[in-house]
DOPAKE-693272 format. One record per residue (C-alpha): residue number from 1; residue in one letter; x, y, z. Coordinates in pm, 1 decimal. Layout:
BEGIN
seq	type	X	Y	Z
NUM	A	X	Y	Z
...
END
This chain:
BEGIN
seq	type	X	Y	Z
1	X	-4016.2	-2708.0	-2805.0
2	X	-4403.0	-2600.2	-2699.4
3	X	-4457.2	-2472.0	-2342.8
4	X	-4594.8	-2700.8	-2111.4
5	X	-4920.6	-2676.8	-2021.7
6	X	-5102.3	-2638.1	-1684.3
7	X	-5372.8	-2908.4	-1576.7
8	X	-5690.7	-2773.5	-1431.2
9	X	-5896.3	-2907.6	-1145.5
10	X	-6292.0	-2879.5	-1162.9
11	X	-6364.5	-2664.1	-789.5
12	X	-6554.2	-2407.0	-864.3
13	X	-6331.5	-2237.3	-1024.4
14	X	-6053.8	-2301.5	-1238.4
15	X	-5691.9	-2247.4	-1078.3
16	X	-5332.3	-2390.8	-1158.4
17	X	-5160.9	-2652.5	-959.2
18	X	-4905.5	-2449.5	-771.3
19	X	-4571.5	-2536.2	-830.1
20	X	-4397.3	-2676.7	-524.3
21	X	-4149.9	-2402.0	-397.9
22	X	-3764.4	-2452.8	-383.0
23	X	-3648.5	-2549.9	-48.8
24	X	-3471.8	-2233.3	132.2
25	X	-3095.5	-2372.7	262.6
26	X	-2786.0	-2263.0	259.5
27	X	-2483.7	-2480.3	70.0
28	X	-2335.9	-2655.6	321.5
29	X	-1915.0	-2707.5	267.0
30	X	-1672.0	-2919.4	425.7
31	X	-1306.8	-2703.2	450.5
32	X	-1145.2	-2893.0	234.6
33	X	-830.6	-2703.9	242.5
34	X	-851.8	-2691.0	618.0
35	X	-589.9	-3019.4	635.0
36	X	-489.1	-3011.0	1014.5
37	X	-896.2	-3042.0	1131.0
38	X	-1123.3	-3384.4	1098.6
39	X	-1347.9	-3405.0	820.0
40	X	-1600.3	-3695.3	750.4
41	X	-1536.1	-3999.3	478.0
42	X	-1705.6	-4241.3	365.1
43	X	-1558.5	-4583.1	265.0
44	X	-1746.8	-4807.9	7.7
45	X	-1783.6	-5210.4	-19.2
46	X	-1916.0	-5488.0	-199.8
47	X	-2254.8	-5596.7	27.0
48	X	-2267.3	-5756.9	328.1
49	X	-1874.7	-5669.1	413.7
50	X	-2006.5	-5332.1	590.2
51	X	-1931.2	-5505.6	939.9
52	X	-1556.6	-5599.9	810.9
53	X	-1506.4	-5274.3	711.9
54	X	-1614.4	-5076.3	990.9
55	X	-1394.3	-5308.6	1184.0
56	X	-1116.3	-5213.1	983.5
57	X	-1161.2	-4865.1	1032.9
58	X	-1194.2	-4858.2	1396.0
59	X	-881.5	-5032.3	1431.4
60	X	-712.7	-4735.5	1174.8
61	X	-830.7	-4507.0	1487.0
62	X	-1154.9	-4353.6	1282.0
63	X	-1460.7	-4218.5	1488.6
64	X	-1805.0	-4168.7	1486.1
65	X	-1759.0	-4481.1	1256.0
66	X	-2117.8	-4604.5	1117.9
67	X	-2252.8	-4879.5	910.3
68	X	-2441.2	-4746.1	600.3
69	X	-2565.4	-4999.9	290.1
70	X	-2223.2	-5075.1	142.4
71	X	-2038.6	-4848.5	323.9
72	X	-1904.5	-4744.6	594.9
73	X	-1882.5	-4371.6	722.1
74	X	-1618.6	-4255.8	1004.3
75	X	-1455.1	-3891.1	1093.5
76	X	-1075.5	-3890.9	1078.6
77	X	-770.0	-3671.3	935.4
78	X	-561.5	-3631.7	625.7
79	X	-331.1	-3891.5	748.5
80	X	-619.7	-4173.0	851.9
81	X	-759.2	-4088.9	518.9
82	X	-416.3	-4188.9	340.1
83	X	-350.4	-4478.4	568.3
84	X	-728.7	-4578.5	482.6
85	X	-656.4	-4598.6	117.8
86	X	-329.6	-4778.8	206.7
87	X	-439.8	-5053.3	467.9
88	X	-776.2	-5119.8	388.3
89	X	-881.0	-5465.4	270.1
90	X	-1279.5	-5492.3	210.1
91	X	-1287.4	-5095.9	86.6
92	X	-1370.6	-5054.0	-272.8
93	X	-1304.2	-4623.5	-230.6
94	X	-1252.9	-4402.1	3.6
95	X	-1491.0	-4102.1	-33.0
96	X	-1422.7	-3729.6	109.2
97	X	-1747.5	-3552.7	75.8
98	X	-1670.9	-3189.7	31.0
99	X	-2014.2	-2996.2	-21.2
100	X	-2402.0	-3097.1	61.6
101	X	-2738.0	-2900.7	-15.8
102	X	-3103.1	-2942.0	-117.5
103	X	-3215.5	-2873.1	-498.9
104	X	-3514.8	-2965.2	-674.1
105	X	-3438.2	-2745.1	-1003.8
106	X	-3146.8	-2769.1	-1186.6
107	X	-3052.9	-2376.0	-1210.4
108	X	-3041.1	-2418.7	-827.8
109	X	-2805.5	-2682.4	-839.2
110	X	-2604.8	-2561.1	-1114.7
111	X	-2552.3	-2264.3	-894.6
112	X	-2496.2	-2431.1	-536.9
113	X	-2272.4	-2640.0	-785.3
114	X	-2095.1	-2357.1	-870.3
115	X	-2012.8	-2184.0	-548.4
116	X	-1764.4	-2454.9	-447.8
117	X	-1422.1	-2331.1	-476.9
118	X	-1306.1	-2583.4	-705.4
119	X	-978.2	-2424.5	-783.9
120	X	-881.4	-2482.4	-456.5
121	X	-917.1	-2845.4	-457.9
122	X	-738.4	-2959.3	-811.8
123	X	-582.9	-2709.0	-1043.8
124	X	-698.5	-2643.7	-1372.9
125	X	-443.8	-2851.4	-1539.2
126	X	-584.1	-3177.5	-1447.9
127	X	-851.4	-3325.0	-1574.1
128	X	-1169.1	-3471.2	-1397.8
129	X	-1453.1	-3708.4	-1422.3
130	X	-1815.6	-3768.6	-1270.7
131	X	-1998.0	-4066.6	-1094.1
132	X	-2345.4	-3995.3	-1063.6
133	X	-2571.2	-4197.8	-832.0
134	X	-2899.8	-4068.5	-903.2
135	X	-3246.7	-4179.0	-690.3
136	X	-3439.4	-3849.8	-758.7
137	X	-3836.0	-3773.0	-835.1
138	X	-3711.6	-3434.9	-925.0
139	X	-3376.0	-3522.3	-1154.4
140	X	-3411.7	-3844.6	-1347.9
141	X	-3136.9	-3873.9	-1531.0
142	X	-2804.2	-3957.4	-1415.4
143	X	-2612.8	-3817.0	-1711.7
144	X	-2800.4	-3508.6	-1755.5
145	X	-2763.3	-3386.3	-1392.2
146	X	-2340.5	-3489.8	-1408.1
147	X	-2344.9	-3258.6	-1739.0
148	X	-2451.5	-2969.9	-1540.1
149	X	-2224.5	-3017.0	-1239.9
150	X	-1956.3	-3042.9	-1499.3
151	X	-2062.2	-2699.9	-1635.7
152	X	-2043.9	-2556.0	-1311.8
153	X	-1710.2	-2644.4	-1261.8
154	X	-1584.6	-2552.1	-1595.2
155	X	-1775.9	-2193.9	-1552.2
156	X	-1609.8	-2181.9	-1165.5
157	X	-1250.9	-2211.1	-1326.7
158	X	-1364.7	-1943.9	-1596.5
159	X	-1507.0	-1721.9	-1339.3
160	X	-1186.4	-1739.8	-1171.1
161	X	-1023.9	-1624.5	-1500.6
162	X	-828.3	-1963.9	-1517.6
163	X	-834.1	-2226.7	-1776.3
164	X	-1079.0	-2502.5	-1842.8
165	X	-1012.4	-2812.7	-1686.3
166	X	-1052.6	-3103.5	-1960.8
167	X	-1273.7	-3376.4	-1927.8
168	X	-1160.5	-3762.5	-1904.2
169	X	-1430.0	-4006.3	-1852.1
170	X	-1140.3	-4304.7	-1864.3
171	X	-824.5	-4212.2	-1653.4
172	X	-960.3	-3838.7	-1527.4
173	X	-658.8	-3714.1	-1235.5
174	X	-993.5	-3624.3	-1021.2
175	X	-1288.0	-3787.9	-950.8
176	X	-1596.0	-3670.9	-854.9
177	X	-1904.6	-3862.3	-680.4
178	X	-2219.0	-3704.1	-698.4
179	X	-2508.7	-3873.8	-495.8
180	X	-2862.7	-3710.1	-533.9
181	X	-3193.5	-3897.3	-351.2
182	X	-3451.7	-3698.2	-404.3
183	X	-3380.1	-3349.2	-307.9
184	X	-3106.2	-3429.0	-113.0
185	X	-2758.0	-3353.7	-275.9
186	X	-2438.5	-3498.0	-172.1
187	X	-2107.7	-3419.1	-374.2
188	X	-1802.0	-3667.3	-299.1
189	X	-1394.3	-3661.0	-374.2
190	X	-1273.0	-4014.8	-476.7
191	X	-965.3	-4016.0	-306.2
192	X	-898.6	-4357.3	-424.5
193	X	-877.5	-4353.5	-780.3
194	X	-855.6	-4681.2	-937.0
195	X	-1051.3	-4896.0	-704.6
196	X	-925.8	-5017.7	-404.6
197	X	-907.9	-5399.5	-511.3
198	X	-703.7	-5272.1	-780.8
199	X	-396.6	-5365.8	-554.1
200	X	-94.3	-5319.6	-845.9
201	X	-14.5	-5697.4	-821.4
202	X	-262.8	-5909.0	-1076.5
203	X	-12.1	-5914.6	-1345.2
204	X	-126.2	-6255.6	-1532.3
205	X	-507.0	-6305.9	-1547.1
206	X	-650.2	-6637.6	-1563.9
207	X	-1022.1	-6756.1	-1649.4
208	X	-1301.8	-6597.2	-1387.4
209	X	-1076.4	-6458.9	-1109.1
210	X	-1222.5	-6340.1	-785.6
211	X	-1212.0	-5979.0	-656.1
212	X	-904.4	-5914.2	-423.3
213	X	-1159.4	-5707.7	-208.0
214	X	-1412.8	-5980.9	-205.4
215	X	-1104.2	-6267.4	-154.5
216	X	-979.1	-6080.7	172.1
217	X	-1367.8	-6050.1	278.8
218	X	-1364.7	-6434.2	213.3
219	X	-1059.4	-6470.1	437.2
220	X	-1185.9	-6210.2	722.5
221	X	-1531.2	-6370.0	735.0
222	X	-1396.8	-6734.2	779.4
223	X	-1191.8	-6614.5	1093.1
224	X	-869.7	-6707.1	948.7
225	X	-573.2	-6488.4	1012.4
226	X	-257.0	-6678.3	963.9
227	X	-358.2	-6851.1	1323.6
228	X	-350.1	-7223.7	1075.9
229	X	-164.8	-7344.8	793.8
230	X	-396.0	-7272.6	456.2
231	X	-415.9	-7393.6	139.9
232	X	-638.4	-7317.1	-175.3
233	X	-662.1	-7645.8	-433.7
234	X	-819.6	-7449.1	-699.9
235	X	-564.1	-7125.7	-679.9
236	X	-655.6	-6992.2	-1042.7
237	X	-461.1	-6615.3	-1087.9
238	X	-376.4	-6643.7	-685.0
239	X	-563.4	-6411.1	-561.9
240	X	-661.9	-6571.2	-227.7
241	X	-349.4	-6683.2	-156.9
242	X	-162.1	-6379.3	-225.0
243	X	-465.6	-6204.8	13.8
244	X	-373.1	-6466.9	299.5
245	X	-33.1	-6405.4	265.6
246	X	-93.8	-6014.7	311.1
247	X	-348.4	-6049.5	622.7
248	X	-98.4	-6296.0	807.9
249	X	214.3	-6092.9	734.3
250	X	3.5	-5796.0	880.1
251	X	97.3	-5649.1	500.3
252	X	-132.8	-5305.4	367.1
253	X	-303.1	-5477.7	29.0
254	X	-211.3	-5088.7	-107.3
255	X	166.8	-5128.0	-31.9
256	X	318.1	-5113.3	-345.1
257	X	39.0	-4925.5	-501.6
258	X	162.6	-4677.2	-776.4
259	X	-100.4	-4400.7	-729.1
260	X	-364.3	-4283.5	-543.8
261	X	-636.2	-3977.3	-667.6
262	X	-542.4	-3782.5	-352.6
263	X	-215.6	-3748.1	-508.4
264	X	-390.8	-3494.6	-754.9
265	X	-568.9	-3291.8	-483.8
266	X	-411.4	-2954.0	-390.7
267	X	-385.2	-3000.6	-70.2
268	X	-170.0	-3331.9	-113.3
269	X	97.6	-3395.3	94.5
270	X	401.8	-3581.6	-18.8
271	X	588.2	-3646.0	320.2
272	X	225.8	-3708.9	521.0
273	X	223.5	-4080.5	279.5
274	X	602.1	-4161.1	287.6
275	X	533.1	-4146.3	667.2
276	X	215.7	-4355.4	642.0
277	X	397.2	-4581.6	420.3
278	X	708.6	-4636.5	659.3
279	X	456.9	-4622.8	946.8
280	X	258.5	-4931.7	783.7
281	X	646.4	-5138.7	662.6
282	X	703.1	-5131.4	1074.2
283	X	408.4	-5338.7	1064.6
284	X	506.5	-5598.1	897.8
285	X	558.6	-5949.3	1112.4
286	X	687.5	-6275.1	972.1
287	X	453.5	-6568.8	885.8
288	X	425.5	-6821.9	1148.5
289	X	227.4	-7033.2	902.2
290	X	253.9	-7175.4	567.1
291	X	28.5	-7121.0	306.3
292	X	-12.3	-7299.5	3.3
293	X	-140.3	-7259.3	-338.5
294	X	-232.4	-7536.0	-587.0
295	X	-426.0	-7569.7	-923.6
296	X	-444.2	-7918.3	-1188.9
297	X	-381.8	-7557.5	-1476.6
298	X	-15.3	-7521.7	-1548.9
299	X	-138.3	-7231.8	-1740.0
300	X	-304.4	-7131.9	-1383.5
301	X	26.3	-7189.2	-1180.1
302	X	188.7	-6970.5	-1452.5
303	X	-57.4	-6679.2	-1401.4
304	X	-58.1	-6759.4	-1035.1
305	X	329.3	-6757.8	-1000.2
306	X	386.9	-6375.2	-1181.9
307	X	68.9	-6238.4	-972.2
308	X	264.2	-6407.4	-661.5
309	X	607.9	-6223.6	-739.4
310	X	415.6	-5950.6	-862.8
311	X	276.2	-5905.6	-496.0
312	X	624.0	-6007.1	-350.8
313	X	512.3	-6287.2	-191.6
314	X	704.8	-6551.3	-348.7
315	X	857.7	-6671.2	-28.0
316	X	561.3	-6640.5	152.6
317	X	351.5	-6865.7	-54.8
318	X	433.7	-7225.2	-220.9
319	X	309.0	-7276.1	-493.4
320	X	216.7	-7630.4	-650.9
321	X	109.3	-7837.4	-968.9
322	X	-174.9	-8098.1	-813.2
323	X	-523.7	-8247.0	-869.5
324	X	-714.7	-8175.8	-574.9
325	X	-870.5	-8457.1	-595.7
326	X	-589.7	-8688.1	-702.0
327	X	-297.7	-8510.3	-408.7
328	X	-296.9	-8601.5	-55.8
329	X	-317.5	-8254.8	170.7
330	X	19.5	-8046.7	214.4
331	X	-39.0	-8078.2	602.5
332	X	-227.0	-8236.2	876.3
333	X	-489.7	-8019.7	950.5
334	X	-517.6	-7656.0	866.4
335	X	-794.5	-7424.8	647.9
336	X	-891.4	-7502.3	321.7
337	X	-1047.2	-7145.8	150.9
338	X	-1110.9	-7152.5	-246.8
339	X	-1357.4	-7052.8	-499.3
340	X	-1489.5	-7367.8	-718.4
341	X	-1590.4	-7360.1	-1028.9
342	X	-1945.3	-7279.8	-1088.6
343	X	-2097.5	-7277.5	-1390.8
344	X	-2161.4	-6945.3	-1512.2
345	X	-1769.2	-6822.3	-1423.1
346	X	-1618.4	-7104.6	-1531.2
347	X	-1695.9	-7449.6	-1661.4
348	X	-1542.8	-7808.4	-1551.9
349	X	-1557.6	-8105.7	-1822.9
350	X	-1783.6	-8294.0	-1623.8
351	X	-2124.8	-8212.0	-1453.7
352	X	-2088.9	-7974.6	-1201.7
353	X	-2338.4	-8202.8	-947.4
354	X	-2072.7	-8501.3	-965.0
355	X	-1769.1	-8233.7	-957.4
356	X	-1925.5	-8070.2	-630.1
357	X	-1995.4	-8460.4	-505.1
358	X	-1622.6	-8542.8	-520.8
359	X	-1489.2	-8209.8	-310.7
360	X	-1778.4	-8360.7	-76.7
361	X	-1578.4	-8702.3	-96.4
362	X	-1239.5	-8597.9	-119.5
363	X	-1294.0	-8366.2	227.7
364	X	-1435.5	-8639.7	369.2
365	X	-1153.8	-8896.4	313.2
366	X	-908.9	-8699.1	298.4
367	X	-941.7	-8404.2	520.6
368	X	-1010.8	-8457.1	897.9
369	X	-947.0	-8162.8	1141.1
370	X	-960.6	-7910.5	841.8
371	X	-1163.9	-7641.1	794.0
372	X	-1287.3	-7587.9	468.7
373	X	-1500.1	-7294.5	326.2
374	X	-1681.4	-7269.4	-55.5
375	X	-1801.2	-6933.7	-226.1
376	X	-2049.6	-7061.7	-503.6
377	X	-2331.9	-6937.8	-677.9
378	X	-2519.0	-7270.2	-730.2
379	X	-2687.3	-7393.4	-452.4
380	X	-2766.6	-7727.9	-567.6
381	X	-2427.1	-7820.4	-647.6
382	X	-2272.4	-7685.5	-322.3
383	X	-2555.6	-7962.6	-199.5
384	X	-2390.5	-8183.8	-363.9
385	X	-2153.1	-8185.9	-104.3
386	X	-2296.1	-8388.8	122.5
387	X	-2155.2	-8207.0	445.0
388	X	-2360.4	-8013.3	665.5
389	X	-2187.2	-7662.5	680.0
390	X	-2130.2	-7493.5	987.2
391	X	-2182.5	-7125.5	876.0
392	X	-2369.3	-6975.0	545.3
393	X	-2271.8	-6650.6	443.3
394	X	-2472.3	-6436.5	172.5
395	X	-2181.2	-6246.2	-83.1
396	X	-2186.9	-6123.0	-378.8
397	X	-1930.3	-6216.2	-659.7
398	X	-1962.4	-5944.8	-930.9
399	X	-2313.8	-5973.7	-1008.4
400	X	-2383.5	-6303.9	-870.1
401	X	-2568.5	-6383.4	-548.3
402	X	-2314.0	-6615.2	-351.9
403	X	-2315.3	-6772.9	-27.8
404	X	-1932.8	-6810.8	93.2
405	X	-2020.0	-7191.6	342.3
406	X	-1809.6	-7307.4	617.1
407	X	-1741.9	-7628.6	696.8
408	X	-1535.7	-7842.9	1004.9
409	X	-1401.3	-8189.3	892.5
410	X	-1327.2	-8492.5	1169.1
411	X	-1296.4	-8842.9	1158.0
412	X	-1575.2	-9102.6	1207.2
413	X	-1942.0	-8963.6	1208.6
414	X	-2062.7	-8670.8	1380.6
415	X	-2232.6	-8887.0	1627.8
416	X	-1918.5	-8998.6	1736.6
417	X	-1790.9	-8664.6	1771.6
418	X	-2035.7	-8556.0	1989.0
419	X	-2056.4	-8861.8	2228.2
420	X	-1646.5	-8836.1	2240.6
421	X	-1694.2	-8450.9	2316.7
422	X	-1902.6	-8584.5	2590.4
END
């Protein structure tokens, strides 16, 4: 490879650009072992559930909590961090960040890299993978920056005259987040894992389901709580109905998960979870609602009824064969929360304008003192409608810019509502 040459500037003389100096810092490190002290996290979500989530975490008993852009960050324990993993519902991970410095050459950070004591976070046994967020005039590429962390940590173990770790880019025991904007370097612990909407009960899959994360968002942001009877017409896999059933029985979405990555941390402690875990089954309280799911799919209400016994909810939730557009509702009033068909996730036989028209209709005729709320991508065909909704909310559905609309049904006109509120 040739050198690289030097550009001159015509001033009189000619002289070299001076090359801009390495910021002088120490590495900064959080005491990771240190168990019994507070240490700072940082909880990721999907956009525009940041004020869900910091809700969440202030009512887990986490401080100096702080909206960031997806994400939330909050100071807390080893046991808040478990119980974080466990009870939250809008969380995608749960982040423990473990060292920051500044580095604008990549022998600098290969060496601040190095001097974290990585043997006494994981063992060499396990294996490990890296997440690299990278936003850097200095380091452009993602991949080749993770590749030299990764060295440093292999060289660390050596080093320490212990074995390589092995790297597993699919189903690594310990993840690693590294986050690098500019010169600023930020290196993370997933102690999540699998992502948190993994939840351990979506058994079956049907066409296009929604996020559980996103689904308990849905449920949060509409103000429902098990306060109403509920009911979602298009149920699909279950997923919203299975999330209802969890916020109104005051259920952790992470009950019955399997696994968690803190479990391959060395400074993981068995009987600290069990205790969260018993802590958060005291919690439970019995539905004072019902809540029911329907789809026109039997091949839906299949996939629906294993996700639903999958999540142990099968005598929380009923679970029914109808046309939404063809069944009377299951109750008088209540809230209606479901997520349409729209196009690009999944396709009706007819044109989606007339399909939207007839949930307009059917609401209409059928569906005084409910609530109803929409997540769609297409805004023409949620105009379709023909209601004037009472709240849009902007969301995100994978890569898809959503809005998640509200809507309150009555009898008559809305002039006559307002002159008979009067």
């Amino acid at each position: 490879m040739s050198k690289k040459k030097f550009s001159y500037r015509r001033t009189g003389e000619n002289k070299p650009r001076v090359k801009q100096a390495e910021p002088k810092q120490e590495l900064e490190l959080n005491s990771f072992w240190q168990t019994a002290e507070e240490f700072e996290m940082v909880a990721t979500c999907m956009q525009n559930l940041e004020e869900e989530l910091k809700a969440e975490l202030l009512a887990l008993g986490g401080s100096k909590v702080k909206e960031l852009k997806r994400a939330v960050s909050f100071r807390g324990d080893l046991k808040l961090l478990y119980a974080s993993n466990v009870w939250l519902r809008t969380a995608l991970k749960v982040l423990r960040p473990i060292a920051h410095f500044r580095s604008r050459e990549e022998s600098t950070f290969y060496k601040q890299a190095k001097n974290i004591e990585w043997e006494k976070i994981f063992k060499s046994g396990k294996s490990f993978a890296i997440d690299a967020s990278v936003h850097s005039s200095f380091f452009k590429h993602s991949q080749y920056i993770a590749l030299k962390l990764k060295d440093a940590i292999v060289d660390r173990f050596r080093e320490q005259g212990l074995n390589r770790p092995s790297v597993d880019r699919r189903e690594a025991d310990i993840r690693i987040h590294l986050h690098l904007n500019e010169d600023q370097v930020n290196i993370s612990l997933d102690s999540s894992g699998a992502p948190l909407f993994k939840r351990g009960y979506r058994q079956a899959k049907h066409v296009a389901p929604i996020n559980e994360t996103l689904a308990a968002g849905m449920l949060i942001k509409s103000g429902w709580s098990g306060q109403t009877d509920f009911l979602d017409p298009m149920c699909g896999s279950g997923t919203i109905a299975i999330e209802a059933a969890l916020l109104a029985s005051n259920t952790p979405p992470n009950m019955h998960r399997t696994h968690f990555g803190f479990e391959n941390w060395q400074d993981y402690d068995q009987a600290l979870l069990s205790e969260v875990l018993r802590e958060a089954q005291a919690e439970y309280k019995p539905l004072n609602c019902q809540i029911v799911a329907r789809d026109s799919s039997s091949q839906a209400i299949r996939s629906s009824r294993v996700n639903i016994n999958a999540a142990q909810m099968r005598k929380s939730i009923v679970l029914e064969q109808e046309d939404f557009f063809k069944a009377l509702p299951p109750f008088d009033e209540g809230t209606l929360l479901t997520n349409p068909p729209y196009g690009e996730r999944l396709q009706v036989a007819e044109d989606l304008p007339d399909f939207y028209e007839k949930i307009g209709s059917t609401l209409k005729h059928e569906y005084p003192n409910w609530k109803a709320w929409f997540i769609s991508s297409d805004m023409d065909a949620l105009k379709r409608i023909g209601l004037k909704p009472k709240k849009k909310i902007p969301m995100m559905n994978g890569k898809l810019e959503c809005q998640l609309r509200g809507y309150e049904l009555f009898e008559g006109t809305l002039k006559e509502k307002k002159s008979a509120a009067n």
